[in-house]
Gaussian input, Z-matrix of N, CA and C with variables (Angstrom, degrees):
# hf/3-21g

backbone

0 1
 N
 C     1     B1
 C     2     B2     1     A1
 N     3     B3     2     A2     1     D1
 C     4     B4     3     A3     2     D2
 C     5     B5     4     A4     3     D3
 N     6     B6     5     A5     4     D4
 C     7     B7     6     A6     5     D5
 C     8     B8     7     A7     6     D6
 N     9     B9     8     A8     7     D7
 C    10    B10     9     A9     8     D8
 C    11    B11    10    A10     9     D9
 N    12    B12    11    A11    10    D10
 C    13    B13    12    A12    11    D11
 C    14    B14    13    A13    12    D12
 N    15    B15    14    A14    13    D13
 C    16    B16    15    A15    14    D14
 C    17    B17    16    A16    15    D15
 N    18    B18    17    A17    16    D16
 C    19    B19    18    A18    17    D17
 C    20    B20    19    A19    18    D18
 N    21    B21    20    A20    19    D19
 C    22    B22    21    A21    20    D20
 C    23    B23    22    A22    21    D21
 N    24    B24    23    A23    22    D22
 C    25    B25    24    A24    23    D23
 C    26    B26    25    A25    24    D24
 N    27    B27    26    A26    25    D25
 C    28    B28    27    A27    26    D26
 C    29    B29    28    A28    27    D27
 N    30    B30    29    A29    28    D28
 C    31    B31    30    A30    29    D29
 C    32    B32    31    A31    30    D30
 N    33    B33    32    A32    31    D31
 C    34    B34    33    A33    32    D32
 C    35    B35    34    A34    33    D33
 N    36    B36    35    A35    34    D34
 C    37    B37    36    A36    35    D35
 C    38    B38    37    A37    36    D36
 N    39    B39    38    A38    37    D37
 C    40    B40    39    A39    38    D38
 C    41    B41    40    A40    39    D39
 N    42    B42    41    A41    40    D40
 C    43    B43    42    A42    41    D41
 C    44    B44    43    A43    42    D42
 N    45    B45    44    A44    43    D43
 C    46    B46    45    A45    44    D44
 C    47    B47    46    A46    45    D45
 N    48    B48    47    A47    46    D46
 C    49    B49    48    A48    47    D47
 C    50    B50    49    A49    48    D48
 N    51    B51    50    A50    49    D49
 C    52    B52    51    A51    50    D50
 C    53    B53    52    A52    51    D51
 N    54    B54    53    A53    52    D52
 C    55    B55    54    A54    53    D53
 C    56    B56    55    A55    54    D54
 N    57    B57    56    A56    55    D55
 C    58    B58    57    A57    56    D56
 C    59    B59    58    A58    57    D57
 N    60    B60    59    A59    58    D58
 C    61    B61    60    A60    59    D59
 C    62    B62    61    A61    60    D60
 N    63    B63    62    A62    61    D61
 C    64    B64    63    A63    62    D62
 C    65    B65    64    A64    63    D63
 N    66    B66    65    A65    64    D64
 C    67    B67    66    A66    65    D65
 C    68    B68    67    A67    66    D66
 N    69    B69    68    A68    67    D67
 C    70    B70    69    A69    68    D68
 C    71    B71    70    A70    69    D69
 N    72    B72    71    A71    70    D70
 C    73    B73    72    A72    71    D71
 C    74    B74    73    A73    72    D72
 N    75    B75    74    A74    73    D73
 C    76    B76    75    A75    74    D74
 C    77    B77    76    A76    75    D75
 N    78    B78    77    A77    76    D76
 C    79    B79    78    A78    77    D77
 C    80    B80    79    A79    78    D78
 N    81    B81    80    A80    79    D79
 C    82    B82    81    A81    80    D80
 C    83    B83    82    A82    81    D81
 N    84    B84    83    A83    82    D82
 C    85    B85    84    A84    83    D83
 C    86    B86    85    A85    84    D84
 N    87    B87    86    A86    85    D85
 C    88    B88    87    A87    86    D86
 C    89    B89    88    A88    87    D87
 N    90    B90    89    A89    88    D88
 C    91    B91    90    A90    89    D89
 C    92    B92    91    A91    90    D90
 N    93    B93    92    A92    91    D91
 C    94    B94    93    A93    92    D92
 C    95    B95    94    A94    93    D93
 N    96    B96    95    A95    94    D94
 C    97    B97    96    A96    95    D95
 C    98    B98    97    A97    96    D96
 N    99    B99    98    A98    97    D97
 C   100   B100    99    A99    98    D98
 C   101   B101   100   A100    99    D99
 N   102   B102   101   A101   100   D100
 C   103   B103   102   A102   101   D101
 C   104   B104   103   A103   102   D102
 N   105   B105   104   A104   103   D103
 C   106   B106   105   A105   104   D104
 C   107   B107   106   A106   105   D105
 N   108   B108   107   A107   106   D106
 C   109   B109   108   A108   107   D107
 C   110   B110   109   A109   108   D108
 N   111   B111   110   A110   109   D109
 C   112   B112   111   A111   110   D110
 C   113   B113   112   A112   111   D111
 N   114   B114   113   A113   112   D112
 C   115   B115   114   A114   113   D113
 C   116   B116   115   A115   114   D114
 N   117   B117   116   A116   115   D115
 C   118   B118   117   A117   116   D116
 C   119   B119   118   A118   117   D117
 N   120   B120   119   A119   118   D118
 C   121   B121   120   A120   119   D119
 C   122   B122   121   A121   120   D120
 N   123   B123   122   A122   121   D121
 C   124   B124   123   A123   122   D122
 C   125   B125   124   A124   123   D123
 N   126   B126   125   A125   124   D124
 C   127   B127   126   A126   125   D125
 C   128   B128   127   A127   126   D126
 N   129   B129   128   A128   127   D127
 C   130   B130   129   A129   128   D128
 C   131   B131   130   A130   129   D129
 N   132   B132   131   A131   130   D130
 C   133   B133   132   A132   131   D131
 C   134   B134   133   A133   132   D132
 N   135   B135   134   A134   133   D133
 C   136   B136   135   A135   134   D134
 C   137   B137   136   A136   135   D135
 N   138   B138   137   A137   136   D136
 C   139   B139   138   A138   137   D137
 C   140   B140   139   A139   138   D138
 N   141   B141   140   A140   139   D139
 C   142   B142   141   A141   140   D140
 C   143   B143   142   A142   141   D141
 N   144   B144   143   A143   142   D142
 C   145   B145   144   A144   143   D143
 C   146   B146   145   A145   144   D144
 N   147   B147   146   A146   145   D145
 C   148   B148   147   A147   146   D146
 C   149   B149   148   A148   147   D147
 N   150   B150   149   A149   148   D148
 C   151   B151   150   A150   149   D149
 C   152   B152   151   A151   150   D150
 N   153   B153   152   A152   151   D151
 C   154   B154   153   A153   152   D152
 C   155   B155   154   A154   153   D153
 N   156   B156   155   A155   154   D154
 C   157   B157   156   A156   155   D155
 C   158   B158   157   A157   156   D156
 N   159   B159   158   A158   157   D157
 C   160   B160   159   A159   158   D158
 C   161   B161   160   A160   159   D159
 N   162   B162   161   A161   160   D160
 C   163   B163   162   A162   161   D161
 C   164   B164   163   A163   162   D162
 N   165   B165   164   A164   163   D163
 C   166   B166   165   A165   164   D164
 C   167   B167   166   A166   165   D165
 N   168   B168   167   A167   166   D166
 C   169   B169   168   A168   167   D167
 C   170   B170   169   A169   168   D168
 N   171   B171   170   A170   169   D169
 C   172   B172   171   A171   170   D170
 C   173   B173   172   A172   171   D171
 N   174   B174   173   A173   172   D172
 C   175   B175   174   A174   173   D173
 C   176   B176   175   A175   174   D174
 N   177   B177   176   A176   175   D175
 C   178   B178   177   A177   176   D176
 C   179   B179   178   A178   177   D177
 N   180   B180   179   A179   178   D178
 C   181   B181   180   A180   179   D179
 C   182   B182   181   A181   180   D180
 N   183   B183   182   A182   181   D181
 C   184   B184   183   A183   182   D182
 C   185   B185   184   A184   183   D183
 N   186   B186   185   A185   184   D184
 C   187   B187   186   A186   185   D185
 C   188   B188   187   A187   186   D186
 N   189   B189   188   A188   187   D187
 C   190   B190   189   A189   188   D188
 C   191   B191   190   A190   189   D189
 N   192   B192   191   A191   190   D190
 C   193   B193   192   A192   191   D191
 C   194   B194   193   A193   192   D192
 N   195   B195   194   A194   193   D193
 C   196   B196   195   A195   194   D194
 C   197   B197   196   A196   195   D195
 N   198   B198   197   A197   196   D196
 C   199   B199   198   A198   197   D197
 C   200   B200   199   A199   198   D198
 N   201   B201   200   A200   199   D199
 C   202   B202   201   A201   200   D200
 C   203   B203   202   A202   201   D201
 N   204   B204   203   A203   202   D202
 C   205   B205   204   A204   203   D203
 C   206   B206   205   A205   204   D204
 N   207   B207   206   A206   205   D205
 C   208   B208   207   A207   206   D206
 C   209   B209   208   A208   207   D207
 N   210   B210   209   A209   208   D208
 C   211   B211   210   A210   209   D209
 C   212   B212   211   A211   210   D210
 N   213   B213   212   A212   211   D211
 C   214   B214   213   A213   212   D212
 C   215   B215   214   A214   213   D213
 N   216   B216   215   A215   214   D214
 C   217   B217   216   A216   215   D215
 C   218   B218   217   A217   216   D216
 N   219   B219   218   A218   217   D217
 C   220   B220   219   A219   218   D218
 C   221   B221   220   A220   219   D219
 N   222   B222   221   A221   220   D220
 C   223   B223   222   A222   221   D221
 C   224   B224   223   A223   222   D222
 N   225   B225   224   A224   223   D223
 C   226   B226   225   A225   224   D224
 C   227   B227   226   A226   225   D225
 N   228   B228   227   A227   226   D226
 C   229   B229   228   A228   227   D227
 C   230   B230   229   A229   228   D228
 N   231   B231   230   A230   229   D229
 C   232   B232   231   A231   230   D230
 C   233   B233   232   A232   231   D231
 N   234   B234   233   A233   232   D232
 C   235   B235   234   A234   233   D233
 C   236   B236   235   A235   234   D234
 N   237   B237   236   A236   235   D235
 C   238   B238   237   A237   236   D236
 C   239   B239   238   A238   237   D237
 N   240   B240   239   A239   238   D238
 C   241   B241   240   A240   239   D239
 C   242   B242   241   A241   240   D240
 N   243   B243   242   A242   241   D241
 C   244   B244   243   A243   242   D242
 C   245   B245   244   A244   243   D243
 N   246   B246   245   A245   244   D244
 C   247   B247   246   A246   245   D245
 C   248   B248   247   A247   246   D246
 N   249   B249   248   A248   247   D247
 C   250   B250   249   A249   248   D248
 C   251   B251   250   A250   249   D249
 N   252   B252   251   A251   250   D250
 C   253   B253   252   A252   251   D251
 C   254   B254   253   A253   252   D252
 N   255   B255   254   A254   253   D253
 C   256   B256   255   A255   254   D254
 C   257   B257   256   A256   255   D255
 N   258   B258   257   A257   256   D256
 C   259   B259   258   A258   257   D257
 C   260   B260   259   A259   258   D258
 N   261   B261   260   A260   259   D259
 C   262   B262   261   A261   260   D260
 C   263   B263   262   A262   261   D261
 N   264   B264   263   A263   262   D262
 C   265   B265   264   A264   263   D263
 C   266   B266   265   A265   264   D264
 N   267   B267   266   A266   265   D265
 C   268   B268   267   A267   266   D266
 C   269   B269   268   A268   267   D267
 N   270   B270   269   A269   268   D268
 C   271   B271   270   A270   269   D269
 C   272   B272   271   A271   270   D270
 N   273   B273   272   A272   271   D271
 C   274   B274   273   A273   272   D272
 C   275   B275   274   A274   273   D273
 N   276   B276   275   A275   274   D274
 C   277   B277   276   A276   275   D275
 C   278   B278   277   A277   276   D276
 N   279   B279   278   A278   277   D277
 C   280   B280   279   A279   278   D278
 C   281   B281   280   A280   279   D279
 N   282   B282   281   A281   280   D280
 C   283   B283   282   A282   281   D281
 C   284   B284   283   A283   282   D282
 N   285   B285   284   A284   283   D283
 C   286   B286   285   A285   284   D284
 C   287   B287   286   A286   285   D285
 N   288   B288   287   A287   286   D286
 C   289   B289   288   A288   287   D287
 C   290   B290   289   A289   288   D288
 N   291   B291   290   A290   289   D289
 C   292   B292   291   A291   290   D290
 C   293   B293   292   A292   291   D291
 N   294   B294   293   A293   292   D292
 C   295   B295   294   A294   293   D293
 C   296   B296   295   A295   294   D294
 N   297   B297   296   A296   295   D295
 C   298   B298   297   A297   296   D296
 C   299   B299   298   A298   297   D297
 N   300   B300   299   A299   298   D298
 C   301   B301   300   A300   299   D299
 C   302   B302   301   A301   300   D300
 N   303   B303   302   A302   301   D301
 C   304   B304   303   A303   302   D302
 C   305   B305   304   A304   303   D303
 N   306   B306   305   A305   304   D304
 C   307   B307   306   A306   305   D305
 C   308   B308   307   A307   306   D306
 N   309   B309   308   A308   307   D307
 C   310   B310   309   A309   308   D308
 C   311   B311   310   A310   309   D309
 N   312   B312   311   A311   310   D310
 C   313   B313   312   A312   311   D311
 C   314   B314   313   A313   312   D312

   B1=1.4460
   B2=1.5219
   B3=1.5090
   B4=1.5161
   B5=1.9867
   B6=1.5822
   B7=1.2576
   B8=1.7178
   B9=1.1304
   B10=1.6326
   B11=1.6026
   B12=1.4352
   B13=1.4100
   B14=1.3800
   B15=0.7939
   B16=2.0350
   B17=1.1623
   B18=1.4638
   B19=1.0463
   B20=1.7144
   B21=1.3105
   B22=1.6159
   B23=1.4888
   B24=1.1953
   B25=1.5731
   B26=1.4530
   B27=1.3414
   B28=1.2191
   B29=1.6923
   B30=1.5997
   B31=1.6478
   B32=1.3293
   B33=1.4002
   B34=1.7145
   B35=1.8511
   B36=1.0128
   B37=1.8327
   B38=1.6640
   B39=1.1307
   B40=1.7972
   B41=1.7069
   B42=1.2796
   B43=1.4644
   B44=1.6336
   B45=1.4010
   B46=1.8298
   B47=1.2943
   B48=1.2925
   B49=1.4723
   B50=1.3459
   B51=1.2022
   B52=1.3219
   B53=2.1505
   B54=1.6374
   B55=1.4326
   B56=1.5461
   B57=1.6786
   B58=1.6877
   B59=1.6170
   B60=1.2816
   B61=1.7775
   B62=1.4791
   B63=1.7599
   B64=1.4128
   B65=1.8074
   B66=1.2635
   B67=1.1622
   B68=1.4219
   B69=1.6068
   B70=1.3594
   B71=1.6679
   B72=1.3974
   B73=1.7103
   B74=1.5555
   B75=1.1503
   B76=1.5633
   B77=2.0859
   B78=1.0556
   B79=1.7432
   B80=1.1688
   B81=0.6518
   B82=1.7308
   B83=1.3226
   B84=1.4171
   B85=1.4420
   B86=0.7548
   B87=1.5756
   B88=1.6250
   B89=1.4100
   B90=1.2357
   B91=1.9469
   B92=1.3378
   B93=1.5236
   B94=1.2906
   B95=1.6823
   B96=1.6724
   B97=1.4974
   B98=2.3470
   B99=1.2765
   B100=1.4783
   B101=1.6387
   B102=1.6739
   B103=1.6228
   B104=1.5534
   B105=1.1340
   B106=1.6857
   B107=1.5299
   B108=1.5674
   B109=1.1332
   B110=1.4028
   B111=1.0357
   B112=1.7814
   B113=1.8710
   B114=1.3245
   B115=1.7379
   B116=1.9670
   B117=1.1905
   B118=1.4339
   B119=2.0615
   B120=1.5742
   B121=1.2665
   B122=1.9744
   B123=1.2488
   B124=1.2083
   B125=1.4019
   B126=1.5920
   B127=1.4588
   B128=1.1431
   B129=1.0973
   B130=1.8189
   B131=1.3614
   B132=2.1554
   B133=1.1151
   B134=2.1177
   B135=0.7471
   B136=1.6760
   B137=1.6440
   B138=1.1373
   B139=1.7053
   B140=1.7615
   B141=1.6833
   B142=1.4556
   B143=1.1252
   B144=0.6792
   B145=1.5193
   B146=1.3455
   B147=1.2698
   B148=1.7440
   B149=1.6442
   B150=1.6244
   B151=0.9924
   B152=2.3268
   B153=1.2476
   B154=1.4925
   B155=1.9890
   B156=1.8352
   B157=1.3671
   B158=1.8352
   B159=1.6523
   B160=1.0591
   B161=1.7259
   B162=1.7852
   B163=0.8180
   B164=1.9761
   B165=1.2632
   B166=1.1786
   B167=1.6052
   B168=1.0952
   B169=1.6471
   B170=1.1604
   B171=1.9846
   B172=1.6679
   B173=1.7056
   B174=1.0717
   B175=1.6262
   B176=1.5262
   B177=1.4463
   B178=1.1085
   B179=1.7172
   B180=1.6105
   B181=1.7534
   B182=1.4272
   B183=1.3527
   B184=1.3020
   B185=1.2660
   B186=1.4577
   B187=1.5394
   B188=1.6138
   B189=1.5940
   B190=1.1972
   B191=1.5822
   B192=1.1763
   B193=1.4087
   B194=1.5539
   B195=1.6441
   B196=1.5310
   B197=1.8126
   B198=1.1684
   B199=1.4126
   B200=1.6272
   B201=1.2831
   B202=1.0731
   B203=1.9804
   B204=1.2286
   B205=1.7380
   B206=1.4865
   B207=1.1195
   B208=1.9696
   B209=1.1864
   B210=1.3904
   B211=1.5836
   B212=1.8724
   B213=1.5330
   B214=1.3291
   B215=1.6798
   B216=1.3067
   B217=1.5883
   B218=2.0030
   B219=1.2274
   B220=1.8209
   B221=1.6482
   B222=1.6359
   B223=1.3237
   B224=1.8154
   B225=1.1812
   B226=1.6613
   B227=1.3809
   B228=1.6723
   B229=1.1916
   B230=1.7661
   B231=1.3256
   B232=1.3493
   B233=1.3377
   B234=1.7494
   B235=1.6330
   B236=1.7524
   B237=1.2493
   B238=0.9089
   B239=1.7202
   B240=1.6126
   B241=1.6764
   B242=1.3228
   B243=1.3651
   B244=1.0248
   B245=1.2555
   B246=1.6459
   B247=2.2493
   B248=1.4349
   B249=1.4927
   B250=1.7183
   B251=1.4825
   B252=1.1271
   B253=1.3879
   B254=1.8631
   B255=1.0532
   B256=1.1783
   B257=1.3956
   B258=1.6526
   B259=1.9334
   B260=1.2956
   B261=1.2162
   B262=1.5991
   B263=1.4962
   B264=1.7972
   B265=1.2615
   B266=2.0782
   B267=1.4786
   B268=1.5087
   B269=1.1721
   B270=1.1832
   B271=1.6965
   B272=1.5808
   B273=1.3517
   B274=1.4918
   B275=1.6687
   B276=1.4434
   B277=1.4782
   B278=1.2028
   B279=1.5195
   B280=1.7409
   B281=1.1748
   B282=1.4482
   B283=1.8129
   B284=1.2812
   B285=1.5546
   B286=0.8271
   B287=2.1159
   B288=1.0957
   B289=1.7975
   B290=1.9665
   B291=1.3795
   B292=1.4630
   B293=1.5852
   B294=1.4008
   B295=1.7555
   B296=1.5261
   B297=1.5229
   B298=1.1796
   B299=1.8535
   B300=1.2996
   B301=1.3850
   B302=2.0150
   B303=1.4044
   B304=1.4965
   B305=1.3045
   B306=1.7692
   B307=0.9340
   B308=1.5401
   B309=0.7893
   B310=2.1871
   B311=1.1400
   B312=1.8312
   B313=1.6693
   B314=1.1322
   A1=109.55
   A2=123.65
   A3=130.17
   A4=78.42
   A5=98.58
   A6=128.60
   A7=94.07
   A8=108.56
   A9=96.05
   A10=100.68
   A11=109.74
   A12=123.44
   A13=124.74
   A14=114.26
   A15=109.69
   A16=113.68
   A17=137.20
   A18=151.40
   A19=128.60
   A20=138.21
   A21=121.29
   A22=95.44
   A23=112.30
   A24=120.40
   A25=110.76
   A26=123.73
   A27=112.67
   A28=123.56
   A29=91.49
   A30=95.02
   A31=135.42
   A32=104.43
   A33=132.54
   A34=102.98
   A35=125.01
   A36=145.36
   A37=80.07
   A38=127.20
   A39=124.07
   A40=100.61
   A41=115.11
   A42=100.75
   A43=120.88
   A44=114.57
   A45=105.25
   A46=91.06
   A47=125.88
   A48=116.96
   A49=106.61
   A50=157.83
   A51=151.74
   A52=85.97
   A53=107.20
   A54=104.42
   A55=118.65
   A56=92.67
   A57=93.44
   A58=117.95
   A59=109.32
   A60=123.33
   A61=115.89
   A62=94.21
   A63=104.71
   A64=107.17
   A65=130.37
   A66=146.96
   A67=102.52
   A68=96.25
   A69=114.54
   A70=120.57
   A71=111.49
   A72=122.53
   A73=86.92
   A74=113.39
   A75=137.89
   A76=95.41
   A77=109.16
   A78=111.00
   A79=114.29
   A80=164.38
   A81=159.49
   A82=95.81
   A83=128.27
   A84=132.90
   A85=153.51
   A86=100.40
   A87=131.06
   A88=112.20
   A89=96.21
   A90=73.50
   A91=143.76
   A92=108.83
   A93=116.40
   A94=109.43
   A95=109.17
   A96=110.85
   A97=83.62
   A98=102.48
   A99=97.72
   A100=96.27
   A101=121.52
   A102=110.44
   A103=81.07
   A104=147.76
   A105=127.98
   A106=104.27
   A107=122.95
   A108=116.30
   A109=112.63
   A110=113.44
   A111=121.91
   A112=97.35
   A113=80.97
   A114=110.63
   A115=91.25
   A116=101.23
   A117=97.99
   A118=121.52
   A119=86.98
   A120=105.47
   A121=94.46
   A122=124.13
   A123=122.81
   A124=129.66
   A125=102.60
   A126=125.43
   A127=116.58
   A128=131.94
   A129=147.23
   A130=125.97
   A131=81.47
   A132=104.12
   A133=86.56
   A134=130.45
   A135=128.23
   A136=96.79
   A137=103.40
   A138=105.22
   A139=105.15
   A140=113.28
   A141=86.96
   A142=115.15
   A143=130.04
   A144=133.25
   A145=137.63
   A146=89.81
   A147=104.23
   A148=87.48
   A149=144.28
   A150=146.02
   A151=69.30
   A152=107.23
   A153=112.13
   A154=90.07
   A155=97.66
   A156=75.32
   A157=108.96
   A158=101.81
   A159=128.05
   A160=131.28
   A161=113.99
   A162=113.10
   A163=114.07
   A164=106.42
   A165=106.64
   A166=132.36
   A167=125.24
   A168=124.19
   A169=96.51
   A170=87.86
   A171=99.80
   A172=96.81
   A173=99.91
   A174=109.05
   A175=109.49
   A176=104.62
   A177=131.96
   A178=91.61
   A179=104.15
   A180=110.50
   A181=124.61
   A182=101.59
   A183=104.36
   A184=140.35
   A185=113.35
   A186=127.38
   A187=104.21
   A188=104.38
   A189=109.41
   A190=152.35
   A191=108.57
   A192=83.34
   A193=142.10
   A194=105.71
   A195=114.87
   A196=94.93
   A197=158.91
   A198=138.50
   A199=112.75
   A200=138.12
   A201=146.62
   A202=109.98
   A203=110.52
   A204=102.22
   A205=111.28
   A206=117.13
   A207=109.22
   A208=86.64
   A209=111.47
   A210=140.00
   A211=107.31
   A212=121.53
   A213=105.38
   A214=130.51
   A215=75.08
   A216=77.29
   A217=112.34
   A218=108.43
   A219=91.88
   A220=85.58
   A221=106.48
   A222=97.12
   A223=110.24
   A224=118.40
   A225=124.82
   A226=98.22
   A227=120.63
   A228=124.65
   A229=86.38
   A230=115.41
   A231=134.69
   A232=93.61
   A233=114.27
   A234=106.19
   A235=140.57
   A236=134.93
   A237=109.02
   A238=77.46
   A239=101.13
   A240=118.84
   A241=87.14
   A242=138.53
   A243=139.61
   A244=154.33
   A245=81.89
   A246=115.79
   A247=86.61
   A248=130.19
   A249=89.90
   A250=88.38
   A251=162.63
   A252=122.49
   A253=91.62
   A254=151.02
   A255=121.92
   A256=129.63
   A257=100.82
   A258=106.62
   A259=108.77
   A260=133.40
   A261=132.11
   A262=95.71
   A263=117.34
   A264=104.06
   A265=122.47
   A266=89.78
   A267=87.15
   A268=129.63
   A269=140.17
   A270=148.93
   A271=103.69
   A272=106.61
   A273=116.39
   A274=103.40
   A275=103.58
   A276=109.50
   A277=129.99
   A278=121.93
   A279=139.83
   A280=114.71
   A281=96.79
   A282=101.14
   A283=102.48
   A284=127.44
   A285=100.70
   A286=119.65
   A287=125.51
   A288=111.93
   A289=86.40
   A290=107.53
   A291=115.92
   A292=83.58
   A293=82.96
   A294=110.00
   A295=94.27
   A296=91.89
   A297=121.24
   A298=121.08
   A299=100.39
   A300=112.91
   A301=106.16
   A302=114.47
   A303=98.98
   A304=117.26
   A305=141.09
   A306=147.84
   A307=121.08
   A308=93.62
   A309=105.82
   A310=118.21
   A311=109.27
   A312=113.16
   A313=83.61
   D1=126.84
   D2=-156.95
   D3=-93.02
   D4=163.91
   D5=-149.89
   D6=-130.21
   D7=175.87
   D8=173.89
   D9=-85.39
   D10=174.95
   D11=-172.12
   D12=-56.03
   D13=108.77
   D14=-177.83
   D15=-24.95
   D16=175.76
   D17=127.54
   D18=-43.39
   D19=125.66
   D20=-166.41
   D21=-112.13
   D22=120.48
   D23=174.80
   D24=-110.40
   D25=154.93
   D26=178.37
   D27=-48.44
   D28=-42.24
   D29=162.67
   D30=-45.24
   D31=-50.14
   D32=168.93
   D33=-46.98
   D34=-58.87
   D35=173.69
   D36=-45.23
   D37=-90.16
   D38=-143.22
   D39=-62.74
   D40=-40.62
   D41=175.75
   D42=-73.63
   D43=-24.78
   D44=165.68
   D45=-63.28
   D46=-70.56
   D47=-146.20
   D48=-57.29
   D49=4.03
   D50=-119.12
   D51=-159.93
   D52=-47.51
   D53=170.41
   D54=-69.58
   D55=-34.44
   D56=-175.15
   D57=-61.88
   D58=-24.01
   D59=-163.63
   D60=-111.79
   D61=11.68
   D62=174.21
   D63=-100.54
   D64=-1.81
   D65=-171.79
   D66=80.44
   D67=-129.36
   D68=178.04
   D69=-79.72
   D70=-24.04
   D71=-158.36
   D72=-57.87
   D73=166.82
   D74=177.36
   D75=-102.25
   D76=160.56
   D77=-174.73
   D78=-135.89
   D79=138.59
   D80=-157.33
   D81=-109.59
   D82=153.09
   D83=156.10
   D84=0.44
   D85=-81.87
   D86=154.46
   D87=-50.11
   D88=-57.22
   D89=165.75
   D90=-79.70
   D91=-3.42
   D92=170.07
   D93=-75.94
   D94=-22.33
   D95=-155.67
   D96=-86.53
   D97=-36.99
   D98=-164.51
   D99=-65.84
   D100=-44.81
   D101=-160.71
   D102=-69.13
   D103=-51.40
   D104=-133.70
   D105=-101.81
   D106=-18.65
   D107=-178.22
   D108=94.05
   D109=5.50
   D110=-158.52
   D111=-109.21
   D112=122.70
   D113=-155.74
   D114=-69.97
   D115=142.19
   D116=-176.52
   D117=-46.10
   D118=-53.46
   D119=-168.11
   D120=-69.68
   D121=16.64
   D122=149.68
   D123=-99.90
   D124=-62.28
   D125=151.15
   D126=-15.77
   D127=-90.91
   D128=165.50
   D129=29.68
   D130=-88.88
   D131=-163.39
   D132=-84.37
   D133=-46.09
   D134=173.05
   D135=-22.91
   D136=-84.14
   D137=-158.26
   D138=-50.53
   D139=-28.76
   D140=166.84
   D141=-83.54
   D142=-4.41
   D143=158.66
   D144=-45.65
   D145=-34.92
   D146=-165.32
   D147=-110.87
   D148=-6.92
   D149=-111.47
   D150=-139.75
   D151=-53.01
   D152=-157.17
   D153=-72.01
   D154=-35.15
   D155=-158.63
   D156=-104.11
   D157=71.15
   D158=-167.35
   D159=29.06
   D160=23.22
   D161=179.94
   D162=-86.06
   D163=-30.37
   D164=172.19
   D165=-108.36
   D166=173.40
   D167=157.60
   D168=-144.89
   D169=165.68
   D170=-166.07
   D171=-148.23
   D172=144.48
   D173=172.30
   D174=-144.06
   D175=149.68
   D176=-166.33
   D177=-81.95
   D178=124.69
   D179=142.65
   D180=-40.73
   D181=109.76
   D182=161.72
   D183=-83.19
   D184=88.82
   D185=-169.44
   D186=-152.86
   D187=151.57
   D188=140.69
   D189=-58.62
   D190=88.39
   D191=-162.53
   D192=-67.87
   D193=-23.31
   D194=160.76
   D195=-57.18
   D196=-51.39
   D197=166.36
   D198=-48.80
   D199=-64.76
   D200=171.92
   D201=-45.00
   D202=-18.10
   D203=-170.58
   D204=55.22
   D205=35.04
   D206=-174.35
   D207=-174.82
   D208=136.95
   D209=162.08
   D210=-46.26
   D211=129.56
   D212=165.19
   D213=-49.52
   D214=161.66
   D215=-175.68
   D216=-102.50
   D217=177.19
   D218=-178.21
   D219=-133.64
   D220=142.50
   D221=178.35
   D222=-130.52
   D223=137.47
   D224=-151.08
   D225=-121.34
   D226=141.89
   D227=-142.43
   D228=-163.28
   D229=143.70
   D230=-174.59
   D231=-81.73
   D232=124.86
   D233=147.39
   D234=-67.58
   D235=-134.78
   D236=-157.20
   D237=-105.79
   D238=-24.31
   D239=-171.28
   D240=-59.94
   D241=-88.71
   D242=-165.47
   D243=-5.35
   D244=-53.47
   D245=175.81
   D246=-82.10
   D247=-27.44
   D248=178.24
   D249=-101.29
   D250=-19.65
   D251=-170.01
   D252=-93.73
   D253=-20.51
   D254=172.12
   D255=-60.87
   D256=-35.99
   D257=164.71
   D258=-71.35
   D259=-8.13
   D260=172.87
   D261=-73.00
   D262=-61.74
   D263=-165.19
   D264=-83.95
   D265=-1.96
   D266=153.02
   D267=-97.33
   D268=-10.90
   D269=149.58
   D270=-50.37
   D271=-65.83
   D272=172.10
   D273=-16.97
   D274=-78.40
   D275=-170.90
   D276=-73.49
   D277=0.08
   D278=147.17
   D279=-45.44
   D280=-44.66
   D281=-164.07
   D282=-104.62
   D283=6.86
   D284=-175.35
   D285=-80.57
   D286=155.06
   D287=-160.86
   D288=-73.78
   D289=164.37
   D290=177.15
   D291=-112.93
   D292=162.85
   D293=-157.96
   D294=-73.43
   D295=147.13
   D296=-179.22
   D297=77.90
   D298=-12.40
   D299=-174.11
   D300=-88.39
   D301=158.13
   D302=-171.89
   D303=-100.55
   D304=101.59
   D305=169.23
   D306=22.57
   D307=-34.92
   D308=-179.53
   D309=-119.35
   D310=34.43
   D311=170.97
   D312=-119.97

């Protein structure tokens, strides 16, 4: 059950954009935290975040991990909600005017 809309932090911006331009593949964490720079203990709690308020899903790697030597991994994937409100909120911030400049240049 989707939640109201997250909060958009600049952090929040580099990880859509980073899901949106990944196509379809699902991404695991760790690699969302290495391409975007986005420190776990930020990351985290964000993607559940964005996860409650039906923009994302997440599934667990399916592996052993005593076979694998490494803890599973979880991999998070834009819904259908998502790809349009994340290109909403990156258009959003295209247009948005940069400071000091006047709204209708």
């Amino acid at each position: 059950m989707a939640t109201r809309d997250p909060r958009i932090t600049g952090p929040t911006l580099k990880v859509l954009r980073l899901l949106l331009t990944g196509g379809t593949a699902a991404t695991s964490g760790a690699d969302i935290s290495k391409a975007t720079g986005v420190g776990a203990g930020t990351l985290y709690p964000m993607l559940s975040r964005l996860e409650a308020a039906g923009w994302l899903n997440s599934r667990w790697e399916e592996i052993d991990p005593k076979e694998a030597g490494r803890p599973r991994k979880r991999f998070y994937e834009l819904t259908g909600l998502g790809r349009t409100r994340a290109r909403a909120e990156l258009t959003e911030l295209q247009l948005a005017p940069t400071e000091g400049a006047a709204a209708w240049n």
